[in-house]
C-alpha positions in Angstrom: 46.3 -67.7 27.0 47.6 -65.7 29.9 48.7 -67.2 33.2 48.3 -71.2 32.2 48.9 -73.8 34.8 48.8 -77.2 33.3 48.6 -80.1 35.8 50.3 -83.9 34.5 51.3 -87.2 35.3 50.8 -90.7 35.2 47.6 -92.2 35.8 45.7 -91.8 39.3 47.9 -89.8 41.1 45.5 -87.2 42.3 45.6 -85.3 39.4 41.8 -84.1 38.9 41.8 -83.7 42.6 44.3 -81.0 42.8 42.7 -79.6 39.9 39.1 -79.3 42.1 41.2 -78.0 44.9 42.6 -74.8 42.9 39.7 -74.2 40.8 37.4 -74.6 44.4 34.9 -76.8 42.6 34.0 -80.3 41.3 34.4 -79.6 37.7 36.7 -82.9 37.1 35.7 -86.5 38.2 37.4 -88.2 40.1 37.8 -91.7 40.7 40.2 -94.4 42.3 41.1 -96.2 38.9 42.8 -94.8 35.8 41.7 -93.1 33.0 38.8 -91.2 33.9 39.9 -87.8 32.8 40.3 -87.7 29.0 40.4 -84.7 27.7 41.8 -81.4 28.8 39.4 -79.4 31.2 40.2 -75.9 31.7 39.6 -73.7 35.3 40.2 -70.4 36.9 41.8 -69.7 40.1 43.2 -67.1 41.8 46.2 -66.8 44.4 48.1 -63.9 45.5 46.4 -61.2 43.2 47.0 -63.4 40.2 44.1 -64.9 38.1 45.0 -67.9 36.3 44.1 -71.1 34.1 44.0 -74.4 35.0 43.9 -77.5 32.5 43.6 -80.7 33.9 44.9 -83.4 31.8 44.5 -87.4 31.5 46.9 -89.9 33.0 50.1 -90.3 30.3 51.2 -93.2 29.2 53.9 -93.8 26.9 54.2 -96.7 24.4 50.6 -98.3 25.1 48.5 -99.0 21.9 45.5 -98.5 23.8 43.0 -96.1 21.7 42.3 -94.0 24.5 45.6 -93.9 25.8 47.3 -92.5 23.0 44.6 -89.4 22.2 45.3 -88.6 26.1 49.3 -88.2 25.3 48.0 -86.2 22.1 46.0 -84.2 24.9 48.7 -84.0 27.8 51.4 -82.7 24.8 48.8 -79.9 23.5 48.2 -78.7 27.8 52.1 -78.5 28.0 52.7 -76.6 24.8 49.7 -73.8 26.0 50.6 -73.7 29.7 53.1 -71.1 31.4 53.7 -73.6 34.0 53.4 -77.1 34.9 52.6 -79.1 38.1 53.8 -82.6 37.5 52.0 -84.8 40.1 54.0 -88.0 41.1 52.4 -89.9 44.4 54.2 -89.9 47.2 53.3 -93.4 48.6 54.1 -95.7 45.4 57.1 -93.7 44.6 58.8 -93.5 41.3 57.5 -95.0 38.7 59.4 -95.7 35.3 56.0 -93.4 34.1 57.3 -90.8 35.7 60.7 -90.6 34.4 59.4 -90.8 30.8 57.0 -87.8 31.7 60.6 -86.2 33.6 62.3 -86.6 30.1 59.3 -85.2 28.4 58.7 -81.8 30.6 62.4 -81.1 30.7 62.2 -81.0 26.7 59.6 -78.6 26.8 61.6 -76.0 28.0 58.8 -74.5 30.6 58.8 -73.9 34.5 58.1 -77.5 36.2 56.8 -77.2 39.6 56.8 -81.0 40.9 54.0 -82.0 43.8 54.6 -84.9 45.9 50.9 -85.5 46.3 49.4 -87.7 49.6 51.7 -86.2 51.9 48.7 -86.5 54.1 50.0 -86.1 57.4 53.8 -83.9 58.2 55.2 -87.0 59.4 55.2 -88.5 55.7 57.6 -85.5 54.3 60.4 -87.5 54.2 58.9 -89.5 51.2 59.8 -87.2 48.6 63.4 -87.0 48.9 63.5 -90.0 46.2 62.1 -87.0 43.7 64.9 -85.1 43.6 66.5 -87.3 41.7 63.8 -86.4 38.3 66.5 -83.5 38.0 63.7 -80.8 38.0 64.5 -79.0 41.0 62.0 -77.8 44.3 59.8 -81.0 45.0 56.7 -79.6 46.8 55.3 -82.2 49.4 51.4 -81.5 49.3 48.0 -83.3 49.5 45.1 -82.3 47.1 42.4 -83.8 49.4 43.0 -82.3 52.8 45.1 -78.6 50.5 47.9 -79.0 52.9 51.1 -77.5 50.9 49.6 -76.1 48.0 49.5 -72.7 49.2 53.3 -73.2 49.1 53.9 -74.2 45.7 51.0 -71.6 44.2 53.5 -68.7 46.2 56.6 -69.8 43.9 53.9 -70.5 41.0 52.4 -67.0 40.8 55.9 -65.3 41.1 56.5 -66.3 37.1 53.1 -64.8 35.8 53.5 -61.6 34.1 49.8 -60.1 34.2 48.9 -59.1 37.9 45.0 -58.8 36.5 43.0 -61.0 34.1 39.7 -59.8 32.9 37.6 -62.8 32.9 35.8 -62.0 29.8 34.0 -65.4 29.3 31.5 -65.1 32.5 28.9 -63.6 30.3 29.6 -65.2 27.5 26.6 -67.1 25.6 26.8 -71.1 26.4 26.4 -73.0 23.6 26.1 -76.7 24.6 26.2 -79.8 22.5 24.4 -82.6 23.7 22.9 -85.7 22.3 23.0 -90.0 22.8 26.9 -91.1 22.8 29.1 -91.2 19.7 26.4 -88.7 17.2 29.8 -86.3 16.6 29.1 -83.6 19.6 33.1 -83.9 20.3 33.8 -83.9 16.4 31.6 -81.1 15.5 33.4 -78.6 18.4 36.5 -79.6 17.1 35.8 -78.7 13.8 34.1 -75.7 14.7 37.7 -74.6 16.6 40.2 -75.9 14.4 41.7 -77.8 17.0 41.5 -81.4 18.4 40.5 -79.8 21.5 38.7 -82.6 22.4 39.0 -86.9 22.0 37.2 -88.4 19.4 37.4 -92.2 18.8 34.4 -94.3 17.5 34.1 -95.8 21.0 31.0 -94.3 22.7 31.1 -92.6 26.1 34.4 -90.8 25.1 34.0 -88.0 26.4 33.2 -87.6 30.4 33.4 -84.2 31.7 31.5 -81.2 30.3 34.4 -79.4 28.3 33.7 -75.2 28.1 35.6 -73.8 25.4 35.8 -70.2 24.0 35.3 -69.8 20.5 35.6 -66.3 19.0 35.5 -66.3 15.1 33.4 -65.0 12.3 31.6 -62.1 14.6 30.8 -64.8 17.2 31.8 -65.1 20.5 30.3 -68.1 22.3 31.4 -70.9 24.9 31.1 -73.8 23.8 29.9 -76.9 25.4 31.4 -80.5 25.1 29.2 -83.0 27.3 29.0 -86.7 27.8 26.6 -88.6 25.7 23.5 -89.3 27.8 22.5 -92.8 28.0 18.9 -94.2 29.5 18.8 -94.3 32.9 19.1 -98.7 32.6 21.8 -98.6 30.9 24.3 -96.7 33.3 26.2 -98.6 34.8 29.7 -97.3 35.9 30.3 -94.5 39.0 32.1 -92.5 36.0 29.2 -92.7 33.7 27.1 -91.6 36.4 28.9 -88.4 37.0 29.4 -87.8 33.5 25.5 -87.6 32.8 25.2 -85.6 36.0 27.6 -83.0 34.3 25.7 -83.0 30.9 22.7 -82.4 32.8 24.2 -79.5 34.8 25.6 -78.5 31.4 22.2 -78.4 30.1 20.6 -76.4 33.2 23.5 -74.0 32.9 23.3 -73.2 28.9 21.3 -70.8 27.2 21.2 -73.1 23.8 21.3 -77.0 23.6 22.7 -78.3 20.1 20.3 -81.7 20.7 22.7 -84.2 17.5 20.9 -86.6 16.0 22.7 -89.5 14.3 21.1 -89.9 11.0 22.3 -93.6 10.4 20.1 -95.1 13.7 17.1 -92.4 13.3 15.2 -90.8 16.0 15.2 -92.5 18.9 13.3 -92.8 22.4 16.6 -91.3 24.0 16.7 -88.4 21.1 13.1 -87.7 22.0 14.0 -87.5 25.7 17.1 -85.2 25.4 15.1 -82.9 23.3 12.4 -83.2 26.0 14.9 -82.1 28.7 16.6 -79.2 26.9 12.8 -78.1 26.6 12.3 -78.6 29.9 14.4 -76.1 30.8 13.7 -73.7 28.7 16.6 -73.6 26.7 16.9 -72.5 23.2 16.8 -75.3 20.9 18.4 -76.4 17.8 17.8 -79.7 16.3 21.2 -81.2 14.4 20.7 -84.4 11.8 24.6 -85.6 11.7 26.2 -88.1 9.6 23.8 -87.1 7.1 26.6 -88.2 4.0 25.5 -91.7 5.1 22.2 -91.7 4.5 20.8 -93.1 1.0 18.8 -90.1 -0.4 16.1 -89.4 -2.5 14.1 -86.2 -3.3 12.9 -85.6 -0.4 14.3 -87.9 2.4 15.0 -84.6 4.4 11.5 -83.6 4.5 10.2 -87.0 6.0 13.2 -87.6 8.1 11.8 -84.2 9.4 8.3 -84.7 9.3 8.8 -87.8 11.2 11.4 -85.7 13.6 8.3 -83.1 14.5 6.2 -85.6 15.1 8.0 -87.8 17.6 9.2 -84.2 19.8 5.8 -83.0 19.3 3.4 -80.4 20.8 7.1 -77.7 20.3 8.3 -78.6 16.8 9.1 -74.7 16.0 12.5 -75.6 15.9 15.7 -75.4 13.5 16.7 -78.3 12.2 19.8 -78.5 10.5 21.6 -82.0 8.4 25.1 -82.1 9.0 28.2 -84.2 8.0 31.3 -83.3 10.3 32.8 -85.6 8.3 32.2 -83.5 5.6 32.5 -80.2 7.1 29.1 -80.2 5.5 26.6 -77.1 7.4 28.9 -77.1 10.6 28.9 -73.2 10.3 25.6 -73.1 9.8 24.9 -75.0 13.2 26.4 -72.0 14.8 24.4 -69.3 12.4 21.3 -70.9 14.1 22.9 -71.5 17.5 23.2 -67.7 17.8 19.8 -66.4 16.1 18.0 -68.5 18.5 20.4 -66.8 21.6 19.3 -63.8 20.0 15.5 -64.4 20.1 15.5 -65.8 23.4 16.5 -62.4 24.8 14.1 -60.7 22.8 11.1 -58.5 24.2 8.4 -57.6 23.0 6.8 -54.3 23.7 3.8 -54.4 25.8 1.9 -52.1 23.9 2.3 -53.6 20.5 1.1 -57.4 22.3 -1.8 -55.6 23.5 -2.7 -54.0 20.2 -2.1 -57.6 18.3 -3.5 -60.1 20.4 -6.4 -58.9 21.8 -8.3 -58.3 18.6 -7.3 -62.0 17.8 -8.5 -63.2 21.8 -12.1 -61.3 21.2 -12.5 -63.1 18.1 -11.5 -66.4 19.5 -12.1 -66.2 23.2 -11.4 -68.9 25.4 -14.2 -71.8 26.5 -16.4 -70.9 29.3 -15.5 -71.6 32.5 -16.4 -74.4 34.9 -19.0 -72.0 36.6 -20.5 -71.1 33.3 -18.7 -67.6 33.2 -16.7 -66.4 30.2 -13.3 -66.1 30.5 -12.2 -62.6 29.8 -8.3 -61.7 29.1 -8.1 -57.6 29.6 -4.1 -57.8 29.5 -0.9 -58.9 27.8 2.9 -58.2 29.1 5.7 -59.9 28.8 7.9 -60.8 32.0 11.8 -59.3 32.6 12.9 -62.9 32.3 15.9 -64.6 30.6 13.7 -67.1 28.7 10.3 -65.7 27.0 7.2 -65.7 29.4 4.2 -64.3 29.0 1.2 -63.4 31.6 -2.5 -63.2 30.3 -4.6 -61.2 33.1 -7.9 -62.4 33.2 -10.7 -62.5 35.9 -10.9 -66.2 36.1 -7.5 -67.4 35.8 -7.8 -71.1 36.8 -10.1 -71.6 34.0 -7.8 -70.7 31.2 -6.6 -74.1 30.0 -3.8 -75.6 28.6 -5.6 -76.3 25.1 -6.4 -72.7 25.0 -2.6 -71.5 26.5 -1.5 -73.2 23.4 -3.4 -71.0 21.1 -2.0 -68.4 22.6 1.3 -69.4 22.1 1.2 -70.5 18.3 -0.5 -67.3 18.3 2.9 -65.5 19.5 4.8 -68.2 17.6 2.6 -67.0 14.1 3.2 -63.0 14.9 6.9 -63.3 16.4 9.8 -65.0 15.4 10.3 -67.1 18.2 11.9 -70.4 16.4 14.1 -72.6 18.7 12.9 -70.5 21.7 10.5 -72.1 24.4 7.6 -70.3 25.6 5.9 -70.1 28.8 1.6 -68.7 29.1 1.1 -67.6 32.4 -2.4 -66.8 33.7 -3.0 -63.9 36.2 -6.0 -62.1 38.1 -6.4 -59.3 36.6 
């Protein structure tokens, strides 16, 4: 990775803050108590001609037995080994902590440039603050504030001068967004790590892990997809904490902003009303679907337990069931690749189009034999024309002469009627009704 900034420190010293400020967006939560950022989140920024990554890291904290705590040092330890650079954040107003000298000892081991900001500097009058810093032994301490961006124009100026590539293509802004989404703790985090080779992201048995939405590249195997980490979404009830909050806002911004949704399933518990209502959403926005059944090596089995456990699946997310649905064990490493095989052939049929000619020549035929009910004025409904609409998700318009009286019972038909001529599996589709 070309041009890495990684930002660390100890706990809630304005770490995801300066990370917003470079990237120029809210990507990381942030919130006055510690913790909150887990695992590493990754930016791009620009200063001076240079394009660069960001990763944001949690709050490191040596010697705790806390679970959490201790896959955030794996985290902060992975950032610093991929970065160019490092901005260690120590805050300004509490001073040093012994946290900070174990992170000193730590950066100056790693043998990379440390750039260290005195962050909450607010105001010019609290410069004088930093002075203690020096003593870390790591050189130019930066007075800055990541709230109000006073001084870190100064820092990115002696930053940029170490980078090496004047351009960066940014090859990942077109890139298909693969995201994996489901109630907390059914193995989304688990699965993208597998699928990477890399414990990119925390997983511990305690649900709500993860918080942000993590985007990661993965190019392997003739794919080249970003993947999508999210938050586990809860019912609306049972969200209690500002963090959790956020964190569903992400998934649900993850969601609007992906072109397939990996819905995960945990096999143990069944389908529940919170599966059903993911699904629903991913639908909902017109997303291509696929439908994973993890922790599937748990399960007692018979003959066919897959077939009811997916009869019973179709019926609960029910009228669009033309979905893949795939039983997984990440455990296992048990059909992880072929999540992604059907991940990318629904991307693929979701850009598809059909030629107007040949859904003229098909469906008509099929419309004269079965025509729609009679209208509410006693009139026939008559369809003359089929075309497909230059949009990212399939839609299709039906020009008729009485288009208020083509119903949804009927716009159904039509669609299973796509559905049975085109392969169109995992892909939503909208019937539009037009005057002809």
């Amino acid at each position: 990775m070309n041009n890495t900034i990684a930002i660390v420190g100890r706990p809630n010293v304005g770490k995801s803050t300066l990370f917003n400020r470079l990237i120029e967006s809210k990507e990381a939560i942030v919130e006055s108590v510690s913790g909150v950022t887990r695992d590493r989140i990754y930016g791009k920024s620009d200063w001076n001609g240079y394009e660069f990554s960001v990763i944001d890291t949690g709050g490191y904290v040596h010697g705790s037995e806390d679970t959490f705590e201790g896959e955030i040092r794996k985290q902060v330890l992975f950032a610093i080994d991929e970065a160019d650079a490092i901005i260690f954040v120590v805050d300004s107003k509490e001073g040093i902590n012994p946290l900070d000298d174990d992170i000193a000892n730590l950066l100056r081991r790693s043998k990379k440039e440390i750039f260290t900001a005195a962050n909450k500097v607010d105001t010019p009058d609290k410069s004088n603050e930093i002075i203690e810093f020096y003593s870390l032994g790591l050189g130019e301490v930066y007075p800055i504030s990541a709230v109000n961006g006073s001084g870190t124009g100064e820092i990115l100026d002696d930053i940029v001068k170490i980078f090496t590539d004047k351009t960066v293509v940014d090859e990942e802004t077109d890139l298909p967004r693969i995201a994996f989404v489901g109630r907390p703790n059914v193995g989304k985090s688990s699965i993208v790590n597998t699928l990477l080779g890399d414990v990119r992201n925390i997983v511990t048995d305690i649900a709500g892990t993860t918080r942000d939405s993590i985007y990661t590249r993965y190019n392997a195997f003739g794919h080249d997809f970003m993947l999508v980490d999210t938050a586990g979404l809860r019912k609306k009830g049972k969200v209690y904490e500002n963090i959790e909050f956020y964190s569903t806002l992400r998934t649900i911004r993850a969601i609007e902003n992906s072109d397939v949704c990996v819905v995960m399933i945990d096999a143990q518990s069944g389908i529940e009303k919170q599966d059903v209502s993911i699904f629903h959403l991913a639908h909902k926005n017109n997303k291509g679907i696929v439908v994973v059944v993890n922790k599937w090596d748990l399960v007692d089995k018979e003959t066919n337990t897959h077939l009811q456990f997916e009869k019973a699946l179709k019926e609960k997310i029910a009228p669009f069931t033309d979905v893949p649905i795939v039983f997984t064990s990440v455990k296992e490493k048990q059909r992880i690749f072929k999540t992604l095989e059907l991940a990318s052939q629904v991307y693929e049929r979701r850009k598809q189009q059909i030629p107007t000619s040949q859904l003229n020549d098909l469906l008509l035929p099929i419309i004269e034999k079965t025509p729609p009910p009679m209208g509410s004025r006693g009139r026939y409904v008559q369809i003359k024309y089929i075309t497909q609409l230059k949009t990212a998700t399939p839609m299709f318009a039906f020009f008729c002469n009485l288009p208020d009286d083509l119903k949804d019972p009927y716009k159904r038909f039509l669609e299973n009627q796509l559905r049975k001529n085109f392969n169109f599996t995992g892909v939503p589709i909208q019937i539009y009704a037009r005057k002809k």
